[in-house]
C-alpha positions, 0 to 999 in steps of 0.5 A: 794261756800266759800269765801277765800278773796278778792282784794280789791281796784284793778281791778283783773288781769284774763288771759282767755285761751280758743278755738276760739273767737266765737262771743258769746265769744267775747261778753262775754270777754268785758262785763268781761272786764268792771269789770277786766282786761282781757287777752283772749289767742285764740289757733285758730282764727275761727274753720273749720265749721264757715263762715270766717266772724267770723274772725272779732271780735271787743276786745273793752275792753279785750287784744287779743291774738291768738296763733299758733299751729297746728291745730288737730279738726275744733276748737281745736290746739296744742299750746305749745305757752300758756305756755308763758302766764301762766308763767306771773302768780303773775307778770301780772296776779292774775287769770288764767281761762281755759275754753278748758280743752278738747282741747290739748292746754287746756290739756297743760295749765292745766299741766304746771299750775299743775307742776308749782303749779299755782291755775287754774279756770276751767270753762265749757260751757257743758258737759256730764260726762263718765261713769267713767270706762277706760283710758279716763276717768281716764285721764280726772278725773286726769287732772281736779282735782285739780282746785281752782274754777269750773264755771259752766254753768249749773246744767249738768255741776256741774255733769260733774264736779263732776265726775272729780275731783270738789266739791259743795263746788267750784263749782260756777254757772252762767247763760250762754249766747250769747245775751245782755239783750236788745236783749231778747224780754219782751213779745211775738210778735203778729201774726202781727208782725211776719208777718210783718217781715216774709213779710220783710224777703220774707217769704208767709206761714201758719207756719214757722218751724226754724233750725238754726246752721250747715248743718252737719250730728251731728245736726240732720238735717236729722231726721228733715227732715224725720219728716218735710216729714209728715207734711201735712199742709202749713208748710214751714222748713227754714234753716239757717246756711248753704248749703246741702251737696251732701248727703242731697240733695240726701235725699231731692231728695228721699224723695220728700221734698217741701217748704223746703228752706237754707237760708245759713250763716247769721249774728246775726241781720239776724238770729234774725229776722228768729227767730222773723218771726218763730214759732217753732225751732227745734234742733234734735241734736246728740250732743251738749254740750250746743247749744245756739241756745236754749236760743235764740229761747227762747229769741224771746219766740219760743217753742223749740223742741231738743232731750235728747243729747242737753245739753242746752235742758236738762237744759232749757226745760221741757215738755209742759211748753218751748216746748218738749224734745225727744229721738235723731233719733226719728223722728216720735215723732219729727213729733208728737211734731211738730204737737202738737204745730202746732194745739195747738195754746194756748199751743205754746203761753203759752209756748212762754210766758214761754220762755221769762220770763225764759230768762231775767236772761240769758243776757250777762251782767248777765254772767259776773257780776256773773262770775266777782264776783266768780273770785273776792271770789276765792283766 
């Protein structure tokens, strides 16, 4: 990326326009906010598919905002009011950085700041680019050009920018996450303590298999299940996240599915503890723009299964060396990689090892001081 000068002695002034407060969002913002002075404008409070607990966020170190609009997508509003804000561009702010360009608030910032000739920041948390032809994506191509700087989460995602509008030559990328550094583990726990926090969390097993996100039809869950239907050994599948749907439940019913348990909704420190008790986490997502749940599985150094649709497993994951990447749908090879990593116990503990010296980069504080710095070289 090349440097274009720098405010020197002044702390940089960022508005921040992005979808929800996500707790991963939250944290982000304030480690931000040690380094700038952030505005965050929210066009929602919490999405549809989130427990309301997610209401509650702590801004320490950055100013809020949450507009009012009307909502089109269970995270994504219509919110003409983030015009407001982008009008106190060179008055109250020196950045803009929108980080919703596929939601209509984003899509109205991106013009007003367009129509207004005001420099703009992309910056994307995954995404998978079209094959170019059609009105779609002639619009998208069209509304994201044009950017001063493009921050990228991945190398996907300098791809996705590329096909729509960026150049190497602002594209800036960045270690994506969702935990700070002392919550990455330095070294793999021992079969002692696993147990000892399986035994705290109530859990009596052999092997414990993890899927943490929503209960919902786009993650996958029921082709884990399939798979899990197979596994003859004592494995128990444990579920965090939500509840089963009628429709689940009847395919649980079905297919006669024992030792499988839905733990539900968990806070952070909660579901930490599944990943430190756990052996393998398994994400056979249909799609997913990132799916942190990756890196922090990898942080506790689980082996990771997910599929070739899962940006963050694209990424993160190579074959046999932090777990397995498959085709999404197939269960019968989900059921073969389970397996693999059941009755290799040298290959799961290599790649557990693998896993959490890859991750030492990807810490919150890590994010922002690399994000901060490509905001204070974009002019």
């Amino acid at each position: 990326m090349k440097s274009t000068g720098k405010l020197e002695n002044k702390k940089i002034r960022v508005l921040f326009i992005t979808n929800i407060p996500s707790p991963y969002n939250v944290d982000y913002l304030n480690e931000l906010g040690k380094l700038c002075d952030v505005t965050a404008v929210f066009e929602q409070k919490v999405s549809t598919e989130r427990d309301s607990s997610w209401e509650i966020f702590d801004a320490k170190n950055f100013k809020c905002v949450v507009l009012r609009g009307i909502r089109v997508k269970r995270d994504m509003s219509i919110s003409v009011g983030v015009i407001k804000y982008i009008k106190k561009f060179k008055n109250d702010f020196d950045r803009v950085v929108i980080g919703n360009p596929a939601s209509p608030t984003g899509i109205i910032a991106i013009n007003y700041c367009k129509l207004c000739k005001i420099p703009f920041i992309l910056q994307s948390e995954g995404g998978f680019a079209g094959a170019g032809k059609g009105f779609k994506e002639w619009f998208k191509k069209n509304l994201m050009s044009g950017a001063k700087l493009y921050l990228s989460g991945m190398n996907s995602d300098n791809d996705y920018f590329l096909a729509y509008g960026g150049n190497k030559d602002n594209i800036f990328s960045y270690p994506f996450s969702s935990y700070f550094q002392n919550e990455i583990l330095t070294k793999v726990p021992t079969r002692l303590e696993k147990d000892t926090v399986a035994k705290e969390l109530g859990l009596n097993d052999d092997y414990r298999i993890l899927y943490v996100g929503s209960i919902a039809y786009h993650k996958g869950v029921d082709v884990l299940l399939r798979a899990f239907k197979k596994i003859e050994n004592n494995a128990h599948l444990y579920m965090v996240g939500g509840k089963p749907n009628e429709e689940l439940s009847n395919l649980i019913s079905v297919l006669d599915i024992k030792n499988i348990h839905f733990v539900g909704f968990a806070q952070k420190e909660l579901v930490r503890k599944y990943y430190i008790a756990c052996d393998l986490l398994v994400l056979p997502t249909r799609g997913d723009t990132w799916g942190l749940v990756i890196n922090e599985a990898m942080s506790h150094g689980l082996p990771i299964i997910t599929t070739k649709k899962c940006v963050a497993g694209n990424e993160l994951i190579s074959d046999y060396q932090n777990g397995f990447l498959i085709n999404n749908e197939d269960h019968e090879m989900l059921h073969e990689r389970i397996m693999e990593l059941m009755l290799d116990e040298s290959l799961a503990h290599k790649i557990s090892e693998n896993n959490i010296e890859k991750m030492q980069q990807y810490s919150l504080e890590n994010m922002a001081k690399v994000i901060y710095d490509a905001l204070n070289t974009s002019n």
